[in-house]
Residue frames as qw, qx, qy, qz and C-alpha x, y, z in Angstrom:
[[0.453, -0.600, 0.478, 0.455, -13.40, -7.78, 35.36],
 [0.527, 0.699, -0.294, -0.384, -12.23, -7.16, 31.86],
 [0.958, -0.046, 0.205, 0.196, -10.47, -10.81, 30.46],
 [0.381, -0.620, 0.518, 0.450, -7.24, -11.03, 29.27],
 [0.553, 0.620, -0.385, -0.401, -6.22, -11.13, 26.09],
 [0.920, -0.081, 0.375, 0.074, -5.89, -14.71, 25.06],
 [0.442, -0.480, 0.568, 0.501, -2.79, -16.07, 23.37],
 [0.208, 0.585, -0.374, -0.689, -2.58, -15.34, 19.46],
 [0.879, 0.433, -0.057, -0.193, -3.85, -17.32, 16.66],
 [0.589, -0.270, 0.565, 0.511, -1.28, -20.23, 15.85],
 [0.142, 0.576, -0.295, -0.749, -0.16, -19.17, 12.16],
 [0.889, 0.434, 0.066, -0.128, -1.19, -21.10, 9.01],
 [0.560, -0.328, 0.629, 0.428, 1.92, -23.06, 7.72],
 [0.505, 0.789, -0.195, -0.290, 3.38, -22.03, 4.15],
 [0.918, -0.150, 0.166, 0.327, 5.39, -23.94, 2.51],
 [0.532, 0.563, 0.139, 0.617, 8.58, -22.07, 1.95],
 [0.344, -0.785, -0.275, -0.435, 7.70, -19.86, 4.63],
 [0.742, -0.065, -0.408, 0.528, 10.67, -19.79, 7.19],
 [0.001, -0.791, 0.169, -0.588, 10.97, -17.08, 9.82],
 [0.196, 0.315, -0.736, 0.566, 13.08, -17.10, 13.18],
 [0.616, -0.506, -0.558, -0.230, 11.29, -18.78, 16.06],
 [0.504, -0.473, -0.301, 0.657, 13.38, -16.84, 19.14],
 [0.077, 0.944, 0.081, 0.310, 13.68, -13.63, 19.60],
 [0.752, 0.037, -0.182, 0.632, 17.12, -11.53, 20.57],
 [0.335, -0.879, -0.303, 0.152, 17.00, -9.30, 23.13],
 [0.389, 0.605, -0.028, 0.694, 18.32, -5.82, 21.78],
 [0.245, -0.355, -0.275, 0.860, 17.78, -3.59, 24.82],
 [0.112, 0.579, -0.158, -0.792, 17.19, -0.18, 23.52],
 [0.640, 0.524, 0.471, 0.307, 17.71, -1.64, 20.12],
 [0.192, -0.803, 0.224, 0.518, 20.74, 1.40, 19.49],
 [0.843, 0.317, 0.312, 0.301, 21.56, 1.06, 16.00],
 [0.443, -0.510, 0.214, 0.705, 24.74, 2.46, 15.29],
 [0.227, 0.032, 0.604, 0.764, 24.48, 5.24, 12.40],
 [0.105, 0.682, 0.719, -0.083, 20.97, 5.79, 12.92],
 [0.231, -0.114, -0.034, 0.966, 20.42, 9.14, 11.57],
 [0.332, -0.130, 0.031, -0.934, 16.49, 10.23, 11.85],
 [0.010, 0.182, 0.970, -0.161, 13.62, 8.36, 13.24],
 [0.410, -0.317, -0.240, -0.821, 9.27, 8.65, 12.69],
 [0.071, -0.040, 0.909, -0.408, 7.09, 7.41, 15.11],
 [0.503, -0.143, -0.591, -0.614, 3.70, 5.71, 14.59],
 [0.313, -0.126, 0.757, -0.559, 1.41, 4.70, 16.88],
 [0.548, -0.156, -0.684, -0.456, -0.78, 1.75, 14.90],
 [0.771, -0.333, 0.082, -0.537, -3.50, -0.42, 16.81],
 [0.958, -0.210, -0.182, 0.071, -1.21, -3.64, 17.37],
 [0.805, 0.058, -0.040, 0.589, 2.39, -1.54, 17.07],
 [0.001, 0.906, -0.253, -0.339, 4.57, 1.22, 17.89],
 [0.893, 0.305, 0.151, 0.295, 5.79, 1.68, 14.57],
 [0.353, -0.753, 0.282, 0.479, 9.32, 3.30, 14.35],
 [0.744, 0.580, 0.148, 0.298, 10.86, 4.02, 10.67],
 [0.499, -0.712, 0.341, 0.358, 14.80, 4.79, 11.23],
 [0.526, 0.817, -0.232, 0.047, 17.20, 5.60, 8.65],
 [0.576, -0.707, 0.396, 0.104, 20.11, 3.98, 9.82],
 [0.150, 0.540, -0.685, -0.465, 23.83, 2.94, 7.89],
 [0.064, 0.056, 0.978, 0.188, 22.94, 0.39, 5.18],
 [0.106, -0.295, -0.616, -0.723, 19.64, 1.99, 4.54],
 [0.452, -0.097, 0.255, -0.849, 16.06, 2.36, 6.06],
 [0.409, -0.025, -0.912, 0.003, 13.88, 0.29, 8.10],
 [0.551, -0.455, -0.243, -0.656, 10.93, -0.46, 10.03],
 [0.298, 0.019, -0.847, 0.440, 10.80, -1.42, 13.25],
 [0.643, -0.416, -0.253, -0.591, 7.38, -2.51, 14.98],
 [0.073, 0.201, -0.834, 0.510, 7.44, -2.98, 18.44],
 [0.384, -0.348, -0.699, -0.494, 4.21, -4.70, 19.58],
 [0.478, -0.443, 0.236, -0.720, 1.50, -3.78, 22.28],
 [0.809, -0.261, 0.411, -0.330, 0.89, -7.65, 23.12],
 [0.387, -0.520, 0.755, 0.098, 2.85, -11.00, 23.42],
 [0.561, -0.014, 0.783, 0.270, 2.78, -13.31, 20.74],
 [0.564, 0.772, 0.121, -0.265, 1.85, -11.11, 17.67],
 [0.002, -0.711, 0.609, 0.350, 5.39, -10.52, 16.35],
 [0.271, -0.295, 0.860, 0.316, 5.70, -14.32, 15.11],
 [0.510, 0.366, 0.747, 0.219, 2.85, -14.65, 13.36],
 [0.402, 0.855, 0.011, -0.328, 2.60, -11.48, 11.85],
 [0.133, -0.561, 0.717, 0.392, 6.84, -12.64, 10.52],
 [0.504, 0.222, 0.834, -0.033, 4.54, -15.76, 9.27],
 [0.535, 0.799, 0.267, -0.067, 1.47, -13.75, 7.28],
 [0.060, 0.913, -0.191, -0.355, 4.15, -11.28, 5.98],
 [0.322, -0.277, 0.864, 0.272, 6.62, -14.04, 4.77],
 [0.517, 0.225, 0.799, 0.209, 3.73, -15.87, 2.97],
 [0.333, 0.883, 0.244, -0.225, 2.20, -12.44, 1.35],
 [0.025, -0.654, 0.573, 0.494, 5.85, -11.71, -0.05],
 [0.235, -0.008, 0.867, 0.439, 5.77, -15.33, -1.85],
 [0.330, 0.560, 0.760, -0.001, 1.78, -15.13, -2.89],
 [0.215, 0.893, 0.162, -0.362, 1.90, -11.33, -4.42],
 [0.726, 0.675, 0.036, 0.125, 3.08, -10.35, -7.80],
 [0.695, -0.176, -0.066, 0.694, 6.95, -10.15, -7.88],
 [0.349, 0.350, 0.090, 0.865, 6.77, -6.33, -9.17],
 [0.353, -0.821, -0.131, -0.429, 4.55, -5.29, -6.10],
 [0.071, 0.460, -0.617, 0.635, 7.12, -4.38, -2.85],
 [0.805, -0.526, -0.203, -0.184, 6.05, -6.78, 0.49],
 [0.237, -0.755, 0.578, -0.200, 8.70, -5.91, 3.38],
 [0.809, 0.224, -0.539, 0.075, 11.00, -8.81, 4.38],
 [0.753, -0.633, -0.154, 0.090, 11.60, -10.01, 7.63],
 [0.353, 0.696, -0.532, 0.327, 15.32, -8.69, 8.58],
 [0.387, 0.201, -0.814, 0.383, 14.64, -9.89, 12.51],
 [0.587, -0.707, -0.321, -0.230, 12.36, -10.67, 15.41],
 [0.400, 0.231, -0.471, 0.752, 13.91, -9.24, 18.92],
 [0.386, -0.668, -0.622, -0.135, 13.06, -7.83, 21.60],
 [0.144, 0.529, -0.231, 0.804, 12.97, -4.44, 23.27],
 [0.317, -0.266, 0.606, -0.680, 12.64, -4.57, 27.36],
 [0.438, 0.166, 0.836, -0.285, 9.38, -6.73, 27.79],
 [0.728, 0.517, 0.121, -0.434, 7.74, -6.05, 24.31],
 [0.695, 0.106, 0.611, 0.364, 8.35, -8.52, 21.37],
 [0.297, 0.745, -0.175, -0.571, 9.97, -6.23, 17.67],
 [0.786, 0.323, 0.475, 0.230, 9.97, -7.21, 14.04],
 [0.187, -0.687, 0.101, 0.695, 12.26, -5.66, 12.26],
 [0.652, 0.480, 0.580, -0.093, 11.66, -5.22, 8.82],
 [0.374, -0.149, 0.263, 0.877, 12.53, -3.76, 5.53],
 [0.160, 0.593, 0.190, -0.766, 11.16, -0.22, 4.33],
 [0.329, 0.448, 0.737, 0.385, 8.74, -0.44, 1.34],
 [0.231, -0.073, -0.027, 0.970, 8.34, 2.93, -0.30],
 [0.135, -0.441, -0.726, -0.510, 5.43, 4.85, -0.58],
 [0.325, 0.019, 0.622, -0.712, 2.21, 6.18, 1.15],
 [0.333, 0.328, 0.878, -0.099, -1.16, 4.76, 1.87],
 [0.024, 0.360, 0.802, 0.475, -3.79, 4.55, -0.69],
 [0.141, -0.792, -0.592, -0.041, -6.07, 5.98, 1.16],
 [0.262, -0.722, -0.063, 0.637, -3.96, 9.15, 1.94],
 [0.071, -0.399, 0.590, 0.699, -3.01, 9.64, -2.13],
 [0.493, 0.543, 0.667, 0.130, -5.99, 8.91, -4.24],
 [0.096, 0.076, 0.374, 0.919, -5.64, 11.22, -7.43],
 [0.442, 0.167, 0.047, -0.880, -9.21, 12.76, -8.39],
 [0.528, 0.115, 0.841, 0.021, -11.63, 9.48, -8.63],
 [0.666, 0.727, 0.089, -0.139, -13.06, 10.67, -12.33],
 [0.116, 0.705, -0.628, -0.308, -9.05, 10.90, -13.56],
 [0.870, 0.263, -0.371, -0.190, -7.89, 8.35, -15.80],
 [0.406, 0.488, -0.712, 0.301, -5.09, 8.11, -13.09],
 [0.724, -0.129, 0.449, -0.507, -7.95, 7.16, -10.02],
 [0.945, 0.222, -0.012, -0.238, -9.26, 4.19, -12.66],
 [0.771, 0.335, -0.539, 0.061, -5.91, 2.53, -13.38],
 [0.232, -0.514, 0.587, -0.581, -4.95, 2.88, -9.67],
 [0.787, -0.054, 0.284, -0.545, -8.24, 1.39, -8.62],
 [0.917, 0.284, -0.028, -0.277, -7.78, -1.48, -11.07],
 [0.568, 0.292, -0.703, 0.312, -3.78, -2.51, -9.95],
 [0.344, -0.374, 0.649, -0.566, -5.49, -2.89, -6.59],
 [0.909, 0.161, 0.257, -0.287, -7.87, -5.63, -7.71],
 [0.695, 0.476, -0.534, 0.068, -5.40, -6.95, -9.94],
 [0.243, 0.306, -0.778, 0.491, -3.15, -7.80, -7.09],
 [0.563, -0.017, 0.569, -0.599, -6.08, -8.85, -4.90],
 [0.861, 0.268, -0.091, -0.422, -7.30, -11.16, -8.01],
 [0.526, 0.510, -0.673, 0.101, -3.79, -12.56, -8.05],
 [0.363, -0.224, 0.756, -0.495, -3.93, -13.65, -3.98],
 [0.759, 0.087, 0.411, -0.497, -7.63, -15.16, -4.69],
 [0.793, 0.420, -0.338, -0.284, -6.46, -17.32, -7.75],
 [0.214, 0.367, -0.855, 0.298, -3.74, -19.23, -5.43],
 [0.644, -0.336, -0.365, -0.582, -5.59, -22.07, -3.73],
 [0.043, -0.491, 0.819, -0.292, -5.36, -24.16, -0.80],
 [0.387, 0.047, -0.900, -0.196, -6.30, -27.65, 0.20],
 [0.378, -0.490, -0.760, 0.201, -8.60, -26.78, 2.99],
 [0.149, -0.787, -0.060, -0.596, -10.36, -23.54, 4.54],
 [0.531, -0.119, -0.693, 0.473, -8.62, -22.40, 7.57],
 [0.509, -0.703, -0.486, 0.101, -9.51, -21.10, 10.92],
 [0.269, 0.825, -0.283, 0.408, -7.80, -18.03, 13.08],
 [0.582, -0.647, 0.485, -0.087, -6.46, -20.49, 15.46],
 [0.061, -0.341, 0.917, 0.199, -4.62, -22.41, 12.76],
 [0.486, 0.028, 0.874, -0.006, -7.02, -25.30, 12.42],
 [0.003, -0.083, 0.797, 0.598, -8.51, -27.02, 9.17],
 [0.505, 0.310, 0.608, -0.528, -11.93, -27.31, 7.38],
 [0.302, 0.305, 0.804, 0.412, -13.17, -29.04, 4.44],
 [0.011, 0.725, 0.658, 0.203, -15.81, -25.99, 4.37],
 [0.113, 0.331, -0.170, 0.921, -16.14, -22.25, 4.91],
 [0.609, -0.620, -0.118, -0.480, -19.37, -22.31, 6.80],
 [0.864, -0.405, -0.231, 0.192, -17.20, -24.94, 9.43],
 [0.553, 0.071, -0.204, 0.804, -13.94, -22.59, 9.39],
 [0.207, -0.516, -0.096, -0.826, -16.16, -19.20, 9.94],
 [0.717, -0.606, -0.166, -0.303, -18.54, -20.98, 12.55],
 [0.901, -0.009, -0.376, 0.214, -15.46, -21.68, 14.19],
 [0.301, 0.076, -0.133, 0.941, -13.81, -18.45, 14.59],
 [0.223, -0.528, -0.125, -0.810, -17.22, -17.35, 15.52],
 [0.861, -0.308, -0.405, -0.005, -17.78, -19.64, 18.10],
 [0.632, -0.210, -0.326, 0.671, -14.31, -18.78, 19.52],
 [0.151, 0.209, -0.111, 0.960, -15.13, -15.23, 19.32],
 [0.576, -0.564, -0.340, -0.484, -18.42, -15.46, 20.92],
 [0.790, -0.398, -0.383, 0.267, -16.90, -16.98, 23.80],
 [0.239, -0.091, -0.218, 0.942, -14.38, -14.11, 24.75],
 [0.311, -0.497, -0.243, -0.773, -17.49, -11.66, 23.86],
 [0.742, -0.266, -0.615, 0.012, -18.95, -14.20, 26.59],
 [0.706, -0.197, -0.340, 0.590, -16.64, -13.09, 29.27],
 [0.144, 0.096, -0.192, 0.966, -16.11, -9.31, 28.82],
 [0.144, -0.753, -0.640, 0.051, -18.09, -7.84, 30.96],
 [0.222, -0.356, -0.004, 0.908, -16.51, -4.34, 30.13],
 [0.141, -0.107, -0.597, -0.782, -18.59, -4.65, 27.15],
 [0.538, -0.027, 0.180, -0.823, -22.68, -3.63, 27.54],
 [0.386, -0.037, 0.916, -0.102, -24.79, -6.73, 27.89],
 [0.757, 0.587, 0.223, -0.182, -27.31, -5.73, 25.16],
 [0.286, 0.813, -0.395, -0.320, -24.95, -4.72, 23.12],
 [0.038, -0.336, 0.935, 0.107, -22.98, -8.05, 23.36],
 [0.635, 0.301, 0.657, -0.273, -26.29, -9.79, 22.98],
 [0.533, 0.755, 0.109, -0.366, -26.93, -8.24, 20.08],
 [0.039, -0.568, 0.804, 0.170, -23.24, -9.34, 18.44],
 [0.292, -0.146, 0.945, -0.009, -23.49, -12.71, 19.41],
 [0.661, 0.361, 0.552, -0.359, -27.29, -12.73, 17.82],
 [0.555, 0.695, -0.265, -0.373, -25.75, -12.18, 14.40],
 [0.335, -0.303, 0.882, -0.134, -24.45, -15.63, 14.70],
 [0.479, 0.255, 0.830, -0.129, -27.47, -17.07, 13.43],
 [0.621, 0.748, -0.023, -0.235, -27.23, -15.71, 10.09],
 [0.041, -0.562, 0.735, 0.379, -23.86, -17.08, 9.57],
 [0.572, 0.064, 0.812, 0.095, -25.68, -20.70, 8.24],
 [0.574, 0.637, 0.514, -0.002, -27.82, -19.01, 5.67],
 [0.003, 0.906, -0.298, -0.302, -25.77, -16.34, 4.78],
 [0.243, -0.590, 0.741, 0.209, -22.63, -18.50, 4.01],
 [0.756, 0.243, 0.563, -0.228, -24.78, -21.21, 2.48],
 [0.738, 0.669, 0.051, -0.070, -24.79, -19.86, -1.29],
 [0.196, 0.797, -0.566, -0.071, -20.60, -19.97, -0.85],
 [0.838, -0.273, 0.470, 0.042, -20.55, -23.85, 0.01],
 [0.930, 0.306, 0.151, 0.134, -19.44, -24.59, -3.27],
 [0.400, 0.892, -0.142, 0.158, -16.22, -22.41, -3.46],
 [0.854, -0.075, -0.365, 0.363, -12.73, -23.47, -3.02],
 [0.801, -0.521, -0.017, 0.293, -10.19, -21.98, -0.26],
 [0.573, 0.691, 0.014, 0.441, -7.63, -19.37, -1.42],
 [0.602, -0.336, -0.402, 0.602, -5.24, -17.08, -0.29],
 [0.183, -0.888, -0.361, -0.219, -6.42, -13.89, 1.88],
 [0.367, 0.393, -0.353, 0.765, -4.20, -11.12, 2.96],
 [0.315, -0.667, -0.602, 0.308, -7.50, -10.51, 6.03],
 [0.133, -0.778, -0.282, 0.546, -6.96, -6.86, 6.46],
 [0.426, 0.116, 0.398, 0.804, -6.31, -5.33, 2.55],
 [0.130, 0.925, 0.229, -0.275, -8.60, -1.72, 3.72],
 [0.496, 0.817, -0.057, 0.289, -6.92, 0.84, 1.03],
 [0.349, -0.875, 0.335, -0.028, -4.31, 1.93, 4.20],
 [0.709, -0.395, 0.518, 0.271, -2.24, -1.19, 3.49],
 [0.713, 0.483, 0.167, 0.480, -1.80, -0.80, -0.40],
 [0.276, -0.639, 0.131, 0.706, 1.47, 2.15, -0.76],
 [0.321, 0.892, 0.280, 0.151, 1.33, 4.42, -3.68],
 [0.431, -0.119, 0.027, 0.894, 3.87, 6.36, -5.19],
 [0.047, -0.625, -0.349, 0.696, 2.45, 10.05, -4.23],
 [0.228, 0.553, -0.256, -0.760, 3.03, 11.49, -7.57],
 [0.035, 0.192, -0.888, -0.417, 3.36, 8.98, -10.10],
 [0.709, 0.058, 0.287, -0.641, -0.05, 7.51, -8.42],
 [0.649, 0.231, -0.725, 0.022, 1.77, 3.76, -9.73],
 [0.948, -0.310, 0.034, -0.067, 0.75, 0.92, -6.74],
 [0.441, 0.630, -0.624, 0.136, 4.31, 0.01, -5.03],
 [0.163, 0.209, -0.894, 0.360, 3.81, -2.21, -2.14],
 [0.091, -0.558, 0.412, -0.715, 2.32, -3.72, 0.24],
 [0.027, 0.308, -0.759, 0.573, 2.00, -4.10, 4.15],
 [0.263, -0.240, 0.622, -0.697, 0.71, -5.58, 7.31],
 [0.488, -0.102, -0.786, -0.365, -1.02, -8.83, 6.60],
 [0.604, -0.429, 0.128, -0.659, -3.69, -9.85, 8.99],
 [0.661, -0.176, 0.708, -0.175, -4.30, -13.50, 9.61],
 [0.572, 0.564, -0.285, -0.523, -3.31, -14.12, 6.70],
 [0.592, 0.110, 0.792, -0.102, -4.57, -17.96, 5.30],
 [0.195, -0.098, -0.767, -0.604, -6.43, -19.73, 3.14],
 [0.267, 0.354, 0.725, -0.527, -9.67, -19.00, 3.25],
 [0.471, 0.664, 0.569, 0.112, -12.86, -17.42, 1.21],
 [0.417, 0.368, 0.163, 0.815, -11.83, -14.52, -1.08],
 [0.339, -0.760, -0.291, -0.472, -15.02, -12.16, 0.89],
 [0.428, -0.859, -0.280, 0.035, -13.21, -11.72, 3.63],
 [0.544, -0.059, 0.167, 0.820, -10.54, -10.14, 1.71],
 [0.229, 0.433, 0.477, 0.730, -12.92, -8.24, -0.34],
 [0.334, -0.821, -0.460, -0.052, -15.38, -6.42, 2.50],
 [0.340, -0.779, -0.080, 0.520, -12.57, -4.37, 3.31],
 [0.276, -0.021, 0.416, 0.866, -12.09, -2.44, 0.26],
 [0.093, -0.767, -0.329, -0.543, -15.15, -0.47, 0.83],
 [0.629, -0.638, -0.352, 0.271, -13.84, 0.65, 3.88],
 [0.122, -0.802, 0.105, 0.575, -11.66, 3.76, 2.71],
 [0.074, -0.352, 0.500, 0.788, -11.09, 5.60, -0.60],
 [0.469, 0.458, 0.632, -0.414, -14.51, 5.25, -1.15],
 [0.435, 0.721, -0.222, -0.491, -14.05, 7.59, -4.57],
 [0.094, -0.473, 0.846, 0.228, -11.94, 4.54, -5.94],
 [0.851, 0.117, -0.127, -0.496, -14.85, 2.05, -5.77],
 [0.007, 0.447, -0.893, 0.039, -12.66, -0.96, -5.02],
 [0.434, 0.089, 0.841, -0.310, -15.27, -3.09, -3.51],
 [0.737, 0.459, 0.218, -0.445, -17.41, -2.55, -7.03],
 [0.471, 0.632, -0.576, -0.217, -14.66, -2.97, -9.22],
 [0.121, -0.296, 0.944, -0.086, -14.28, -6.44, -7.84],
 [0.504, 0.283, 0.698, -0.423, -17.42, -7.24, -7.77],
 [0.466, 0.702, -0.088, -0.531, -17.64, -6.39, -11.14],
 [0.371, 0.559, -0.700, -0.245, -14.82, -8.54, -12.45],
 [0.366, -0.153, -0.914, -0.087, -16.42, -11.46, -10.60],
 [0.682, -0.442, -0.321, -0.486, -19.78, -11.78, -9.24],
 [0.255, -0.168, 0.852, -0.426, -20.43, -12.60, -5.70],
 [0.164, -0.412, -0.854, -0.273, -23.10, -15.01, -5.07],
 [0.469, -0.747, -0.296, -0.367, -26.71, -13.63, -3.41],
 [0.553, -0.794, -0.243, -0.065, -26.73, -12.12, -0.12],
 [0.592, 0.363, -0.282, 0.662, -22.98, -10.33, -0.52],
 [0.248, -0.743, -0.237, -0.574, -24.13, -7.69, 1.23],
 [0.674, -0.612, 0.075, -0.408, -25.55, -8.34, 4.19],
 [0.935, -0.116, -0.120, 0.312, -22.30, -10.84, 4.46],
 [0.346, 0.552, -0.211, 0.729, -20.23, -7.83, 4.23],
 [0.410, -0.675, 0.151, -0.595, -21.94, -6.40, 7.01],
 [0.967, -0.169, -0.179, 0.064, -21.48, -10.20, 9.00],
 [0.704, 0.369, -0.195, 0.574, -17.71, -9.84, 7.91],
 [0.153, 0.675, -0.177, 0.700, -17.35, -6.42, 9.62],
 [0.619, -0.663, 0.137, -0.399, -18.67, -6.72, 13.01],
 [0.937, -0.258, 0.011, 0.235, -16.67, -10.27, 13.75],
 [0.594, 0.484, -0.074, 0.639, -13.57, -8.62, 12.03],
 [0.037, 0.611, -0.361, 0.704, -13.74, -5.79, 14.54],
 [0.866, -0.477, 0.043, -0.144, -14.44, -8.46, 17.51],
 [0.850, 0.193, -0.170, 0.460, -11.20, -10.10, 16.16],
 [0.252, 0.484, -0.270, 0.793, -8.95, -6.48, 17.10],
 [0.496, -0.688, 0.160, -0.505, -11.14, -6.06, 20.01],
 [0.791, -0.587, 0.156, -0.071, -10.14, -8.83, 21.54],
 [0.807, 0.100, -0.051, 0.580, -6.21, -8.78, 20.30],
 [0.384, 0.522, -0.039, 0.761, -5.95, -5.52, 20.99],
 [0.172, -0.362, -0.591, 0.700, -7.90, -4.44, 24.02],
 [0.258, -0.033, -0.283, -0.923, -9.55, -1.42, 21.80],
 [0.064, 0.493, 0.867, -0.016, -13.50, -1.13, 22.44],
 [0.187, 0.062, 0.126, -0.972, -15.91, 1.49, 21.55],
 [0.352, 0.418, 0.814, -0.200, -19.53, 0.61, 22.16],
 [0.404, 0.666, 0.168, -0.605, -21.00, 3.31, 19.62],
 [0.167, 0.430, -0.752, -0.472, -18.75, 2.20, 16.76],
 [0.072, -0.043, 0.996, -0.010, -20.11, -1.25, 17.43],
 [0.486, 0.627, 0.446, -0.414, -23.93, 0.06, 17.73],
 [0.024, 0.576, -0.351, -0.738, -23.24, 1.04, 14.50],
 [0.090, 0.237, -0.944, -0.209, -22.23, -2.11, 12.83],
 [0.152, 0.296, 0.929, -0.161, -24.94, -3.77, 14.25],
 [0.330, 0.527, 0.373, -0.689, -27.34, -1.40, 13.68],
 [0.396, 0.534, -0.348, -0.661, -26.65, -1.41, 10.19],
 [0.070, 0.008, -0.979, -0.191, -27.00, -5.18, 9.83],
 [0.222, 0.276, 0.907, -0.229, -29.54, -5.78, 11.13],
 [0.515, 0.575, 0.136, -0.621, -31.49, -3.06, 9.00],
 [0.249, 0.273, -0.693, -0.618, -30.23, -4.92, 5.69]]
């Protein structure tokens, strides 16, 4: 039998950070004036973008129960921790439509990065490329007083806040038995590279990590090719800056994001093969908040660790 999705990550506490804790049951959610509507089907939301009187707005109705408040959480603390002159929606409300929990939000203009890269040799690819790290250097320079976990809790250490959230994701792995027993073997054995791996980062402090900044969440005016927002923080915390940075090699490849960081600051030894680490647990995380499995994707991942 396939487990249930356990109950969301409590959120990291911001200070400053204030978003409704009830939700108000719209119905329908009919907004009066509404005059055109897109629909999106994302991997945690049906997203809905509605013109309606007083302007345009998002509206993300979620596939499972307790995402809406902490995503009102990350989003709330990514508006205060990004530059003031980059666009980060703003809660408007949290509500609810029949049995699913919606955040309603305001509309940040643009498309994704990864749908609007200019030609990656233009001079207009390179200054792109380089107000995405800028605003990703600006997160990692804010610090915090303790590396956290994705169930909320504290650690004096990244190897104890990782082994933690691997630990808790090993255990669901543990359980599904939708999922192939090598195959989950093989997961869970990349565990035992998280001590050495993580080792050469003991000495680094605890910042703040937007968790999911692949090129889809930065928005991009289309022509102008000028960085104007953006969206959909993950579990966003304090934590290490690397597991912000492994996902900027993950689309707009011609951009080079993940070198150009690396470039303006050195990782330490064995980035790599921590990238690869990063990726598999990162897509455990969505597998089990989302229900989503594919076993070949996952051979993948693994496969490609374990050759580094």
């Amino acid at each position: 039998m396939t487990p249930s999705c356990p109950a969301p990550p409590t959120p990291p506490r911001f200070p400053g950070c204030r978003v409704p804790t009830t939700f108000e049951d719209q119905g329908e959610m009919e907004f009066a004036g509404r005059a055109s509507m897109q629909v999106f089907e994302g991997f945690y939301a049906t997203v809905r973008v509605e013109d309606v009187l007083g302007g345009r707005r998002v509206v993300k109705a979620f596939h499972r129960p307790g995402t809406a408040a902490r995503e009102a959480v990350a989003l709330a603390a990514l508006g205060r921790m990004t530059p003031p002159w980059i666009a980060v929606p703003k809660l408007i409300a949290l509500q609810r439509e029949g049995d699913r929990e919606v955040m309603v939000q305001t509309y940040v203009p643009g498309v994704p990065l990864a749908e609007a890269t200019p030609e990656p040799s233009s001079a207009a690819a390179h200054a792109l490329a380089e107000q995405v790290v800028d605003v990703v250097t600006h997160w990692h320079a804010q610090e915090g007083a303790a590396f956290e976990d994705l169930r909320g809790g504290t650690h004096a250490d990244f190897l104890a806040s990782y082994s933690a959230d691997v630990r808790d994701l090993g255990s669901w792995l543990e359980e599904a038995d939708h999922i192939d027993p090598g195959l989950r073997e093989r997961i869970r054995g990349t565990a035992r590279a998280v001590p050495d791996l993580l080792r050469p980062l003991a000495d680094d402090p605890p910042v703040f990590i937007h968790d999911d900044c692949h090129a889809g969440n930065f928005l991009v005016d289309p022509e102008a090719f000028v960085l104007t927002g953006v969206i959909d923080p993950g579990a966003a915390r304090y934590s290490h800056r690397e597991l912000d940075l492994f996902h900027l090699a993950d689309a707009a490849e011609g951009l080079r994001l993940w070198e150009r960081a690396v470039a303006r600051r050195p990782l330490a030894r064995g980035a790599s093969a921590r990238r690869g680490l990063f990726r598999i647990w990162d897509d455990v995380k969505h597998a089990r908040a989302t229900g989503w499995w594919d076993d070949e994707w996952f051979l993948r991942r693994v496969g490609a660790f374990e050759r580094l």
